[in-house]
NUROFI-227896 format. One line per 4 residues: number of its first residue (from 1); their letters; for each residue x, y, z of N, C-alpha, C, O, CB. Coordinates in steps of 0.001 Angstrom, whole numbers, plus 500000, padded with zeros to 6 digits. Glycine has a CB too. Layout:
NUM> A> X Y Z X Y Z X Y Z X Y Z X Y Z ~ ...
//
This chain:
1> XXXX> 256381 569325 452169 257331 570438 452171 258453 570148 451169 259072 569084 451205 257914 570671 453603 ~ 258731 571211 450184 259632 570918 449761 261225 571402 450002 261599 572170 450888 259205 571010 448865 ~ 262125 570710 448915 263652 571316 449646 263680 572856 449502 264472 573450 450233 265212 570688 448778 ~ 262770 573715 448490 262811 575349 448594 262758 575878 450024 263490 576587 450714 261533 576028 447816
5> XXXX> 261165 575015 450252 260573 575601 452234 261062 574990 452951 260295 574850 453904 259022 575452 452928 ~ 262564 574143 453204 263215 573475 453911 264073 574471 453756 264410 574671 454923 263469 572146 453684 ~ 264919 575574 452811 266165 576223 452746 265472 577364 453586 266033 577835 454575 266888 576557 451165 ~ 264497 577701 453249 264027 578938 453745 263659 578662 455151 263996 579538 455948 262865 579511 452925
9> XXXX> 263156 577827 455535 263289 577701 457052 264168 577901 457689 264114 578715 458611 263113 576792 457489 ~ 265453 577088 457334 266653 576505 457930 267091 578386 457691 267276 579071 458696 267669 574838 456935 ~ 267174 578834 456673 267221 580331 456998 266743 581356 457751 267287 582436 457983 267045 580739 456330 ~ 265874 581020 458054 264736 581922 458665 265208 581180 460508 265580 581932 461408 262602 581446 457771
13> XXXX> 265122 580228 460625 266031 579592 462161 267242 580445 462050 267071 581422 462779 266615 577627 462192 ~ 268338 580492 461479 269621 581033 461459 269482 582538 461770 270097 583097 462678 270309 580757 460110 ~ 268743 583052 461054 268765 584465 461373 268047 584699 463262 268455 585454 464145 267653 585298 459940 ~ 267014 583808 463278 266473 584039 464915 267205 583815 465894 266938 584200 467032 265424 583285 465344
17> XXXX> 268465 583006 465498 269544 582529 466327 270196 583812 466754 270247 584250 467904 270542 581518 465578 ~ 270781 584453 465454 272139 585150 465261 271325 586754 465692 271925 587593 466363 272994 584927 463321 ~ 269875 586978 465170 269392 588460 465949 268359 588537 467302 268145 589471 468074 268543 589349 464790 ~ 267889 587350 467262 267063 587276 468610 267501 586868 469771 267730 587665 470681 266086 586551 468532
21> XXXX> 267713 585274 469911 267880 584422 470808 269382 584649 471099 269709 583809 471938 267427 583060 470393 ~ 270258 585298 470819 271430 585375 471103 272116 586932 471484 273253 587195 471875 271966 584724 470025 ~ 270971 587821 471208 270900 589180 471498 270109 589353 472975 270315 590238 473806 270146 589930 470243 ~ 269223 588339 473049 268461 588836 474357 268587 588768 475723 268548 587545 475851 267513 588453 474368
25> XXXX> 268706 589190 476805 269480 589109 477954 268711 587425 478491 267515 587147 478578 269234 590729 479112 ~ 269776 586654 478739 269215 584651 479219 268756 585377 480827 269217 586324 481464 271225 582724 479395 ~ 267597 584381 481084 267152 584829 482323 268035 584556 483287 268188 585339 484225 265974 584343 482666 ~ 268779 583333 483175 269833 582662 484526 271060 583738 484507 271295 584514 485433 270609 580721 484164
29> XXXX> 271702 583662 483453 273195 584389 483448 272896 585933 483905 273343 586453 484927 274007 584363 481728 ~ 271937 586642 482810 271565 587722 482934 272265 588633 481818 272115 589816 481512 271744 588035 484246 ~ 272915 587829 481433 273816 588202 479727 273332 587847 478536 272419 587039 478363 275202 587498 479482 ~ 274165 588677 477352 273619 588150 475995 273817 586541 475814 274533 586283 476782 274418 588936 474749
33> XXXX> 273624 585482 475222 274815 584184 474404 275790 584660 473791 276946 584239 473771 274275 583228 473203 ~ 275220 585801 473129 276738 586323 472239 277637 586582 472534 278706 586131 472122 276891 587207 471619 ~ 277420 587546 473495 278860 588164 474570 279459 586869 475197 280574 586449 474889 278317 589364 476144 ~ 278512 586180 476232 279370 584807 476891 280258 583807 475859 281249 583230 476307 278167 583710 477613
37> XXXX> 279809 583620 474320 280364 583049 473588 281803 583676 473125 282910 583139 473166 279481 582849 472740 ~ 281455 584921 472694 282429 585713 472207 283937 585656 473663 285137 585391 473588 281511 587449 471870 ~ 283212 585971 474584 284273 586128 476188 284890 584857 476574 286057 584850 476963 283319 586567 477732 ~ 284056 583558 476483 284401 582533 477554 284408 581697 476213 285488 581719 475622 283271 582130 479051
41> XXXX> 283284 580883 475566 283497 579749 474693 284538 579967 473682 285518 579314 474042 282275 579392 474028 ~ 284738 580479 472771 285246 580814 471769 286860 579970 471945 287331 578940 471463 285121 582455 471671 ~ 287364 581024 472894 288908 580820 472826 289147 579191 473607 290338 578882 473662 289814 582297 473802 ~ 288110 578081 474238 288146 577085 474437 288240 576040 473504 288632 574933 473874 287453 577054 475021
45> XXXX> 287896 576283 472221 287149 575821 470573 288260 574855 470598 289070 575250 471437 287059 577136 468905 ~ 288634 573814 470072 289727 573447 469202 289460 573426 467861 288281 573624 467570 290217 572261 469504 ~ 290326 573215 466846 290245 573029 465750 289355 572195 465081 288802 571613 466014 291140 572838 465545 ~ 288810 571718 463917 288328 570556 463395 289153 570004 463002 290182 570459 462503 287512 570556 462596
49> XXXX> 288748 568539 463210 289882 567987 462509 290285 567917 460723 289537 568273 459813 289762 566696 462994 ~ 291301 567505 460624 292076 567948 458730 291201 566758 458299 290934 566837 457099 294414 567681 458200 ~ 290674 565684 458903 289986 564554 457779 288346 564728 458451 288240 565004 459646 290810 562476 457927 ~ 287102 564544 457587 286133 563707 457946 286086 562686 458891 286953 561830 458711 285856 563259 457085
53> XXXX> 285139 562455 460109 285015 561187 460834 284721 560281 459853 283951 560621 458954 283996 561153 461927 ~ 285233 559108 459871 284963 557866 459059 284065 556733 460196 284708 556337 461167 286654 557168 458456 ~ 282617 556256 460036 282551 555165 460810 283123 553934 460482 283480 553428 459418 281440 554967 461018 ~ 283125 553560 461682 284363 551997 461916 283597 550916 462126 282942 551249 463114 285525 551950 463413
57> XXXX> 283310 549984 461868 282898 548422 462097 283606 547822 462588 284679 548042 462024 282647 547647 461172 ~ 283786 546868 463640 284586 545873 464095 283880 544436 464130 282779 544281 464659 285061 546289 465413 ~ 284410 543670 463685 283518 542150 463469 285261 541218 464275 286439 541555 464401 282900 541592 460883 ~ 284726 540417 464496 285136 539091 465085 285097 537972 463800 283998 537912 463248 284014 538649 466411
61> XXXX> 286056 537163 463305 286157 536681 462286 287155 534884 462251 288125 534802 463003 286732 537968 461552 ~ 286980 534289 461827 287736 533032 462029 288531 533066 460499 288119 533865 459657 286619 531531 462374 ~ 289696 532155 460180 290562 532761 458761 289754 531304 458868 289474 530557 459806 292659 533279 458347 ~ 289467 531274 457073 288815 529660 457026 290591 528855 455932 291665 529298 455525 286477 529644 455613
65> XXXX> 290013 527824 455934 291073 526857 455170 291505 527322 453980 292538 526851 453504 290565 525515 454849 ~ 290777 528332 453298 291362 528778 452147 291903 530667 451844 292029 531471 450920 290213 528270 451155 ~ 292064 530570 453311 293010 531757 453716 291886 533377 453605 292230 534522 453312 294615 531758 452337 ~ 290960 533011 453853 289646 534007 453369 289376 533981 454891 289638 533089 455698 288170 533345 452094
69> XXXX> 288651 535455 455126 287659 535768 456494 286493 536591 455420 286808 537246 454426 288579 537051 458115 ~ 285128 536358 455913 283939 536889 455520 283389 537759 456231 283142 537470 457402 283143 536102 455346 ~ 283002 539242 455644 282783 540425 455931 282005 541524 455394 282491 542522 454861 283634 540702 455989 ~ 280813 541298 455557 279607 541887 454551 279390 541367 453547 279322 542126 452580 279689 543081 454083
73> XXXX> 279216 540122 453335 279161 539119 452343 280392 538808 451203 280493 538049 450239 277979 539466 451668 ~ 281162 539695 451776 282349 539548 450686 283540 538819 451451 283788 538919 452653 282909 541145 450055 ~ 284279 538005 450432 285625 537509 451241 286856 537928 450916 287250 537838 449753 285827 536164 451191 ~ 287710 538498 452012 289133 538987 452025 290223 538297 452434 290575 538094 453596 289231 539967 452694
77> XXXX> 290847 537876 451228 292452 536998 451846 292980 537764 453385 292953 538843 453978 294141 537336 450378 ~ 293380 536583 453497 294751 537018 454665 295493 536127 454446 295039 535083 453977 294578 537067 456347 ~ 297438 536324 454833 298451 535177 454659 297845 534086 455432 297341 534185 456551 299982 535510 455192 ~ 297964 532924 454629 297834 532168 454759 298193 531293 456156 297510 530356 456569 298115 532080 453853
81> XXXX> 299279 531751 456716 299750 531088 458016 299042 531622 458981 299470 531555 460133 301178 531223 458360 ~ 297857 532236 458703 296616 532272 460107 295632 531655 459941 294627 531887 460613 295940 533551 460528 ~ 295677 530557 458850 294362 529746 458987 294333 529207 460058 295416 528853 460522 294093 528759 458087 ~ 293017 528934 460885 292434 528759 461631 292815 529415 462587 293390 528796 463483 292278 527814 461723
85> XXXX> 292666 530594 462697 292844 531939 463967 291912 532873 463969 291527 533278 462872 294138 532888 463859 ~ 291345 533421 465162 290777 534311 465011 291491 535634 464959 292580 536017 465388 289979 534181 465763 ~ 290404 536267 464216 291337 537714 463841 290213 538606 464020 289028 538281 464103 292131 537904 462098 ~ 290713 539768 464069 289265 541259 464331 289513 541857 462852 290538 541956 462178 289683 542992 465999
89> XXXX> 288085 542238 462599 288022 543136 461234 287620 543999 461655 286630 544056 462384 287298 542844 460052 ~ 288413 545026 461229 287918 547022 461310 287930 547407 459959 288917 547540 459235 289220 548338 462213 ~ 286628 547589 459657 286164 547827 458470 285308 549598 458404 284477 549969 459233 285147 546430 458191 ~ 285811 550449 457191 285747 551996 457380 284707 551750 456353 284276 550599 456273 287171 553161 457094
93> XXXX> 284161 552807 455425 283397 552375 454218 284067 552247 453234 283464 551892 452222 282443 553110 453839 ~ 285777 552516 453125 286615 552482 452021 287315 551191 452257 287627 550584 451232 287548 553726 451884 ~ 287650 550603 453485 288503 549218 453412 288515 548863 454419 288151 549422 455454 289809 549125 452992 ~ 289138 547412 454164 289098 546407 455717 290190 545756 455784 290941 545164 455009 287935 545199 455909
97> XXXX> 290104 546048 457159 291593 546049 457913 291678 544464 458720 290600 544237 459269 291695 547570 459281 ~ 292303 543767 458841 292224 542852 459303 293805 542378 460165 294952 542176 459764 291655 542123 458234 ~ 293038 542334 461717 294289 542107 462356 293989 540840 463453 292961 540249 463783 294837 543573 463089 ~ 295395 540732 463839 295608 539344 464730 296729 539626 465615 297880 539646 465181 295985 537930 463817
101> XXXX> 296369 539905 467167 297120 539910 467978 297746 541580 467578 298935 541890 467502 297999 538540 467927 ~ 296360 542633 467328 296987 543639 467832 297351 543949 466560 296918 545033 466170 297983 543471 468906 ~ 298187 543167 465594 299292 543610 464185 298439 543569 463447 297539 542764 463688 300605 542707 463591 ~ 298335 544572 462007 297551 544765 460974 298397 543213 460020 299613 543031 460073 297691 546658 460290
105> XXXX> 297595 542435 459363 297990 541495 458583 297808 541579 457289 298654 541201 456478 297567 540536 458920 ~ 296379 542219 456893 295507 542721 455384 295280 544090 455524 295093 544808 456507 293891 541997 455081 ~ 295356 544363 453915 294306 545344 454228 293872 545272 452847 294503 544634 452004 294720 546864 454859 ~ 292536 546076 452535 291896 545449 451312 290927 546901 451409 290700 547590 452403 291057 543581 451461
109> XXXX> 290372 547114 449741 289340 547853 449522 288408 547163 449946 288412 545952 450166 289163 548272 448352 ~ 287331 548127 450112 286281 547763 450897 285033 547382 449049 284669 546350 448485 285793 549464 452373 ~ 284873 548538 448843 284032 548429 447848 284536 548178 446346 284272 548777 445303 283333 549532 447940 ~ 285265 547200 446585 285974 546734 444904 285018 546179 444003 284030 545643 444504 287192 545461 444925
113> XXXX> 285156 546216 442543 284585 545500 441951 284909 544519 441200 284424 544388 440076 284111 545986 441558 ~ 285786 543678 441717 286585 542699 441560 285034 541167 441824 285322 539971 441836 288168 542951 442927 ~ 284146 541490 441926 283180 540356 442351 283375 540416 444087 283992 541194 444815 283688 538653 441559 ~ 282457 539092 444382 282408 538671 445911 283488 538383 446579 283554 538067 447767 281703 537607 446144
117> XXXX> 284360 538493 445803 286180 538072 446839 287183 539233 446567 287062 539903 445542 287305 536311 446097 ~ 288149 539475 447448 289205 540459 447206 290375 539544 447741 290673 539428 448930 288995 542007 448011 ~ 291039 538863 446600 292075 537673 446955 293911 538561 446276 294266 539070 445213 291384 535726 445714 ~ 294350 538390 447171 295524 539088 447096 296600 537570 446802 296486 536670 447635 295794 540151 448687
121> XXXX> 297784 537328 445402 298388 536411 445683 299512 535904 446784 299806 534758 447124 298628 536368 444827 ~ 299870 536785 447080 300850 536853 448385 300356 536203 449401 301192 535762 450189 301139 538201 448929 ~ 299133 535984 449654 298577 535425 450839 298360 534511 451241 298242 534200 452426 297879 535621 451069 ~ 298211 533552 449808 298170 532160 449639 299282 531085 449528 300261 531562 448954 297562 532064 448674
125> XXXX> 299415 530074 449809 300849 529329 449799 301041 529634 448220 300427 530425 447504 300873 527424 450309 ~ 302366 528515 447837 302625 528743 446061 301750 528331 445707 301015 528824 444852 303720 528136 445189 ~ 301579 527109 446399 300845 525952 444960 299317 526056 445305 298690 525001 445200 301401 523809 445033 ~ 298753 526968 445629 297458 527734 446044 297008 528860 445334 295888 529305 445084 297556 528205 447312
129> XXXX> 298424 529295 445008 298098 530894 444883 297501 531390 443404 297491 532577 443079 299578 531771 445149 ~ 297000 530302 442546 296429 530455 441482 295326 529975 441742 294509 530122 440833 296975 530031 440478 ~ 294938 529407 442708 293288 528913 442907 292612 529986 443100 291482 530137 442637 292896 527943 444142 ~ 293245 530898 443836 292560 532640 443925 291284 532986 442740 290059 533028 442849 294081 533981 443459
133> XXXX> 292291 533220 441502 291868 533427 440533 291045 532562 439638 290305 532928 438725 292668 533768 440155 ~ 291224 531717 439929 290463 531216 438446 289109 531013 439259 288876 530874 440460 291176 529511 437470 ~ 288153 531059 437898 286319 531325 437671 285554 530423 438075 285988 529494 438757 285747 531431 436241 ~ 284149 530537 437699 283269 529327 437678 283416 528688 436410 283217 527478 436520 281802 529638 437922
137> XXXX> 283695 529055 435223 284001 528618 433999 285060 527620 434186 284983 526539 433603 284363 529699 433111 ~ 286416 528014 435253 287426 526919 435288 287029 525620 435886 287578 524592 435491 288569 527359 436000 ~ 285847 525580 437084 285630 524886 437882 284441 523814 437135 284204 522617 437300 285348 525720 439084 ~ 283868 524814 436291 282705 523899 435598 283364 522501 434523 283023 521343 434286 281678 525128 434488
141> XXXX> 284398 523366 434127 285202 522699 432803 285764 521395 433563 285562 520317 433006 286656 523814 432032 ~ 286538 521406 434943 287002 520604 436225 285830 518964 435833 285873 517954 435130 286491 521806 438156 ~ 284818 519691 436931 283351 518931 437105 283260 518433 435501 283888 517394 435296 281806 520149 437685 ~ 282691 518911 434525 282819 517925 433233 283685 516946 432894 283329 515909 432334 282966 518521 432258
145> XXXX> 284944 517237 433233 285736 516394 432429 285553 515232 433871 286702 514902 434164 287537 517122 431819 ~ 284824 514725 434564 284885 513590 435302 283511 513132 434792 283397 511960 434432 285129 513767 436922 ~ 282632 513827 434742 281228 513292 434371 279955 514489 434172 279704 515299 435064 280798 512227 435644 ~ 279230 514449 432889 278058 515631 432505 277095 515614 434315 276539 516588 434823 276670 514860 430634
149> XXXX> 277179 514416 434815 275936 514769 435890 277042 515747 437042 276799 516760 437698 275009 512914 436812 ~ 278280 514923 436912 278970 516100 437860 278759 517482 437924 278287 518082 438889 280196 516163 437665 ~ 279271 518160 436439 278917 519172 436036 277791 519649 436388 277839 520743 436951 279006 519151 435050 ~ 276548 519066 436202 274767 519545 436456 275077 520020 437540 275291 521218 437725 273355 518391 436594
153> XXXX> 275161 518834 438688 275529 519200 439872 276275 520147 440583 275936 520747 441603 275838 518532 440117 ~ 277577 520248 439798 278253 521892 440572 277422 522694 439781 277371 523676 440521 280206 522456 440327 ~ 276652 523021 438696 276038 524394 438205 275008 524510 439529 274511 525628 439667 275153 524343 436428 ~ 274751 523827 440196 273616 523416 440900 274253 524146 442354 273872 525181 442902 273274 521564 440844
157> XXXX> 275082 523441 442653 275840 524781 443859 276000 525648 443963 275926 526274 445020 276713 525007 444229 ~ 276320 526103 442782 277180 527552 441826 275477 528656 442237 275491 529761 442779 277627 527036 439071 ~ 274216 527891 441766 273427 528674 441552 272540 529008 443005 271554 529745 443029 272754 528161 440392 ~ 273020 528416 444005 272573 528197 445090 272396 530014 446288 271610 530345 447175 273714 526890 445554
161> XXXX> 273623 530720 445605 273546 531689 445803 274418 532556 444868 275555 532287 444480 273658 531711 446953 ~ 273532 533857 444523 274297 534650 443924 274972 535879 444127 275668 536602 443414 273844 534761 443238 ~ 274514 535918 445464 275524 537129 446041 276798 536891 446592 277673 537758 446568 274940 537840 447110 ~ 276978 535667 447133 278525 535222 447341 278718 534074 446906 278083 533028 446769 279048 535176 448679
165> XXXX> 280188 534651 446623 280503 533737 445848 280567 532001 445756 281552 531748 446449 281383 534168 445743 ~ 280083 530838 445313 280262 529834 445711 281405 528617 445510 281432 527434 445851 279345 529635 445504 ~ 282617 529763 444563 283684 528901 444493 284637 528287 445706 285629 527572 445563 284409 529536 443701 ~ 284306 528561 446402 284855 527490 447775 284605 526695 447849 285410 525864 447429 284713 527535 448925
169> XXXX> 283445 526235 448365 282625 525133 447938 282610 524390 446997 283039 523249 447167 281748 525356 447859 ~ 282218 524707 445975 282641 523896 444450 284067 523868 444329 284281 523088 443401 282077 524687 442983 ~ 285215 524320 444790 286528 523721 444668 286701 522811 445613 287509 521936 445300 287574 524609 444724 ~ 286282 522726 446528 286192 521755 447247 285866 520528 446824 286600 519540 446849 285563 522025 448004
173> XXXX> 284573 520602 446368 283646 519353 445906 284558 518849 444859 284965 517687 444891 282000 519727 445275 ~ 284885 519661 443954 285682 518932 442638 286791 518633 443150 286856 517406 443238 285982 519768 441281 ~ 287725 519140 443547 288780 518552 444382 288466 516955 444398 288800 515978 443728 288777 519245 445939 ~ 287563 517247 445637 287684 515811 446335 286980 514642 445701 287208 513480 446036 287128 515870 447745
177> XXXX> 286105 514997 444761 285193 514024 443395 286661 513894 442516 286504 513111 441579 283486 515177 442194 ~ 287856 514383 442569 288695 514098 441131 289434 512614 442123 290048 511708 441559 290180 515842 440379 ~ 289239 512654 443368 290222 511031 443922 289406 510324 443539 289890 509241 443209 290633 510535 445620 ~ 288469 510380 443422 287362 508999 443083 287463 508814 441950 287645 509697 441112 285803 509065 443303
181> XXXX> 287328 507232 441666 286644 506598 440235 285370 507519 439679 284611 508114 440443 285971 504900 440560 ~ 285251 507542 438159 284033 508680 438048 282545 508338 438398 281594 509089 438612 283935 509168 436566 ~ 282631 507032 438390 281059 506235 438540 280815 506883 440365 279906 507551 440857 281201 503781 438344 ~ 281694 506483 440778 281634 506766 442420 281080 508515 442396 279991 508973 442741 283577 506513 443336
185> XXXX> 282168 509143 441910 281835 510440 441626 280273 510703 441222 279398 511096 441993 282752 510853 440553 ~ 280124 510392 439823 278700 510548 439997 277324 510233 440658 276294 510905 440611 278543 510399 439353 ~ 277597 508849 441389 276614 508635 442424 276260 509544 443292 275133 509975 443533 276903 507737 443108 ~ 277828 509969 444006 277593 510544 444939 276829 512338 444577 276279 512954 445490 278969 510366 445655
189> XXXX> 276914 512778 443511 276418 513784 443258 274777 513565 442844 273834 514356 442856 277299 514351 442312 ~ 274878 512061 442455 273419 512034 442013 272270 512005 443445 271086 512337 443508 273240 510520 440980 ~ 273097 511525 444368 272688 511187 445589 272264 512414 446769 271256 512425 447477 273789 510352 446019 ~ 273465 513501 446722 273417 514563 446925 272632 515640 446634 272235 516468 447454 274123 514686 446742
193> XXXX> 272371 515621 445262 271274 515962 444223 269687 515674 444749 268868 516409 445301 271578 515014 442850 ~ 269650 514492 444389 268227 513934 445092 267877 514342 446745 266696 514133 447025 268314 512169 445050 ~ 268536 514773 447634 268519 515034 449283 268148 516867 448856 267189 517442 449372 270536 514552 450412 ~ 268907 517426 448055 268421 519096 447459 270022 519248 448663 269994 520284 449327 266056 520177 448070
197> XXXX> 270738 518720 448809 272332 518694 449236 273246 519653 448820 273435 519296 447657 272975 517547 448799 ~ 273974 520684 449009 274690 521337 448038 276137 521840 448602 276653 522905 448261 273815 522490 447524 ~ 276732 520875 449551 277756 521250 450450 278309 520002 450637 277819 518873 450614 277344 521961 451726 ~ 279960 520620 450918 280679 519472 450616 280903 518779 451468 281771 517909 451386 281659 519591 450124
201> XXXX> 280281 518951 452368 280147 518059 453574 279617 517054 453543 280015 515910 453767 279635 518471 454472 ~ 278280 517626 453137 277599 516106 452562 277925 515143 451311 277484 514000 451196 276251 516368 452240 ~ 278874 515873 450283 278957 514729 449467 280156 514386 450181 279960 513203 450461 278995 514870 447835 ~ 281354 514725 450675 282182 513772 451562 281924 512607 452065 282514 511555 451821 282469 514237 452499
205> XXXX> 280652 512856 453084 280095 512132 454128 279622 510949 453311 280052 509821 453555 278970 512913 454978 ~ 278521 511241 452096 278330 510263 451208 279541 509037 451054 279411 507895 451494 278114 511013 449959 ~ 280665 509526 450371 281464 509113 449941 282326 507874 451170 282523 506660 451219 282057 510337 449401 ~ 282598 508967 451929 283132 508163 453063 282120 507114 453618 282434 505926 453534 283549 509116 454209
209> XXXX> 281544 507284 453890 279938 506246 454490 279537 505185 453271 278831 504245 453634 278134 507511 454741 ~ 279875 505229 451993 279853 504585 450848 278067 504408 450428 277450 503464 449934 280767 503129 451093 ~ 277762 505363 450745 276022 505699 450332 275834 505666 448656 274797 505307 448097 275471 507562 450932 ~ 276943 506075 448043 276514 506184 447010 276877 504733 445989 277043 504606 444776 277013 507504 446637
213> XXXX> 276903 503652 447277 276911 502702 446326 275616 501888 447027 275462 500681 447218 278455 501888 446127 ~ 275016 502680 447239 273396 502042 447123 272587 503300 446661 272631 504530 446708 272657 501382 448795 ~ 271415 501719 445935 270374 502376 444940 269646 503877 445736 269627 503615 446939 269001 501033 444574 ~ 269154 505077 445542 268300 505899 445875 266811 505298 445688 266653 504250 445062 268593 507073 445154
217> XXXX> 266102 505759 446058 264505 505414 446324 264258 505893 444611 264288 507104 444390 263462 506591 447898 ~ 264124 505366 443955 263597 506339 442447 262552 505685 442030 262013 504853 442760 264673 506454 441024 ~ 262181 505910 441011 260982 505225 439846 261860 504317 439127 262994 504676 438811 260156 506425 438590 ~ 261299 502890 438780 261782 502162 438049 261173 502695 436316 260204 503339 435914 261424 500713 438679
221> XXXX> 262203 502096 435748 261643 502539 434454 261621 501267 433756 262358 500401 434226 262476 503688 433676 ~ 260844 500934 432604 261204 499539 431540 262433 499716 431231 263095 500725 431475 260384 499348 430067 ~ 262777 498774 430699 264311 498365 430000 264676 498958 428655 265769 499104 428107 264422 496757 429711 ~ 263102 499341 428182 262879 499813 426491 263483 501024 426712 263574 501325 427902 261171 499994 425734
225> XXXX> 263974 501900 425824 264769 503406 425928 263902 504147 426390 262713 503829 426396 265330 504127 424633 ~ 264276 505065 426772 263352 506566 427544 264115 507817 427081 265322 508058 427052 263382 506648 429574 ~ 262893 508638 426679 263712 510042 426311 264348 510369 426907 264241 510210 428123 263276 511085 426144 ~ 265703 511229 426124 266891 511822 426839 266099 513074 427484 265089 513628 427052 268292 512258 425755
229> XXXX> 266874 513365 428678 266760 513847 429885 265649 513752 430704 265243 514597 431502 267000 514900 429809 ~ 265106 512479 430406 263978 512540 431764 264476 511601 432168 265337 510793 431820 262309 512423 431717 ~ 263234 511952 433717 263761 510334 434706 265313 510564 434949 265976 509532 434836 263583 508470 433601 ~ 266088 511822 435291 267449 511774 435464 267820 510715 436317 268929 510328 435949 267938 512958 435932
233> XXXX> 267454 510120 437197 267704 509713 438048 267258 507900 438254 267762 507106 439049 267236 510712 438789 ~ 266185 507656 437263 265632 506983 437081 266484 505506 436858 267638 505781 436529 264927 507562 436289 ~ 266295 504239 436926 267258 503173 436252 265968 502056 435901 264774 502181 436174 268723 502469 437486 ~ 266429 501318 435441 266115 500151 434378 265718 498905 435452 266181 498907 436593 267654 499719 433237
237> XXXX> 265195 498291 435173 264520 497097 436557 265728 496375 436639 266150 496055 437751 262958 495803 436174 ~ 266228 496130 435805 267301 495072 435711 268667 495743 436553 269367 494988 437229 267654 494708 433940 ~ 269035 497447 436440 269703 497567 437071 269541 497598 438318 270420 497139 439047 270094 498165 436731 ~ 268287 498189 438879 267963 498080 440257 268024 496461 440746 268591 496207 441809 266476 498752 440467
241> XXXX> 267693 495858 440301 268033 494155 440582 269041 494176 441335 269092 493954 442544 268431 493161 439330 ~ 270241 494572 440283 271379 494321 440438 271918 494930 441469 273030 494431 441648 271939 494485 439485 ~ 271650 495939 442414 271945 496717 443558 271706 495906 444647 271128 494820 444621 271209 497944 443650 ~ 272190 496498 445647 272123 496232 446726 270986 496820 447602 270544 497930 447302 273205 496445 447064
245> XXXX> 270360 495977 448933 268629 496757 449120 269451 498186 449771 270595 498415 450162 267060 495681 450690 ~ 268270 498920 449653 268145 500310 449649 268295 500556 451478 267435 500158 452264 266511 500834 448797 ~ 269688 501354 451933 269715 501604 453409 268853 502462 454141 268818 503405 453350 270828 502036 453713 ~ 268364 502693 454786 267395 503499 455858 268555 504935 455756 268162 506095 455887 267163 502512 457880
249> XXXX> 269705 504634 455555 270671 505997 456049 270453 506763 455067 270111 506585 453898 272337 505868 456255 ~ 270841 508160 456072 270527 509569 455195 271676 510151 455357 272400 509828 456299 269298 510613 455659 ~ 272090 511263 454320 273298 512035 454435 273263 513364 454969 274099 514266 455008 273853 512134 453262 ~ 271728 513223 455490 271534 514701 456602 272171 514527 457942 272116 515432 458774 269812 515071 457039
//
């Protein structure tokens, strides 16, 4: 059927309404519909309302450490002095509302195209309130300047998902890889790496647990050179020597 014999139906119903079924005496009442409508319903009517119904979403939400709650895959600041609170999101199809204890705290477009985050600076402490903004480009440039495997490694998070965003995470990770010596740093990413790891939990845990100062299970290689970029992971007999034996512990 097409939308022509869909108009013409929906016409052809309207008219049976308005000359048949509403003209003919109802068996119960014993009256027209028309007349009872016209007499009794009518003057009961209220108005429509001046706006469209909008549907409403309500979600249940925790503020995480970097002043963000997540809400259809996208993340929306809130001030900062409700991290770690729960808050309710009432979300319309135009924006989301975000409250705590009753009081509106945010409010934010819903469908921006600002990417996977809608970060407002006001929300964030001072010395925060530029982490908002900056890219994966800022964070990559971060990760390099400590070490190229670092870098591999956050592209490696970064790519882990592409519908939200993964700069939380990777500010995190670089963050906490810039206290370390860089050798430490890169173990622990090489280590992380090798497990298919991509959260900063686990390279923490690494770090703290001092995993990444033992050898990984790898292929030994000769001492003679090996083409650049294979065997990333690979070391030299002589360096594996030099390690310490290999722990049973895992960073799962």
């Amino acid at each position: 059927m097409t939308d022509r014999d869909v108009s013409r139906v929906a016409e052809a119903l309207q008219r049976w309404v308005a000359q048949t079924a509403n003209q003919r005496i109802h068996g119960t009442t014993g009256r027209k519909p028309a007349n009872v409508f016209e007499q009794t319903d009518r003057a009961a009517l209220l108005p429509l309302p001046a706006a469209r119904y909008e549907p409403v979403l309500w979600k249940q939400a925790l503020v995480h450490r970097d002043s963000h709650v997540e809400f259809g895959r996208r993340l929306y600041s809130v001030p900062w002095r409700f991290i770690g609170k729960q808050v309710w999101i009432r979300a319309t199809p135009d924006s989301v509302h975000v409250l705590c204890d009753d009081v509106r705290i945010a409010t934010h477009a819903r469908r921006s195209k600002g990417g996977p985050r809608s970060t407002l600076a006001g929300h964030l402490p001072e010395h925060r309130a530029e982490l908002g903004q900056r890219s994966r480009a800022y964070w990559e440039e971060r990760a390099a300047a400590i070490d190229p495997d670092v870098l591999e490694y956050v592209r490696r998070v970064f790519d882990q998902d592409d519908a939200l965003s993964m700069l939380r995470p990777v500010q995190a990770i670089v963050t906490h890889l810039e206290k370390f010596p860089p050798e430490r740093a890169v173990a622990a990413c090489r280590r992380a790496d090798y497990y298919g790891a991509y959260r900063y939990d686990t390279v923490k845990r690494i770090l703290v647990q001092g995993l990444d100062l033992q050898p990984l299970p790898i292929s030994v290689v000769p001492d003679s050179d090996r083409p650049t970029g294979t065997y990333r992971f690979a070391r030299r007999l002589s360096e594996l020597l030099a390690q310490p034996s290999e722990s049973t512990d895992d960073p799962h």
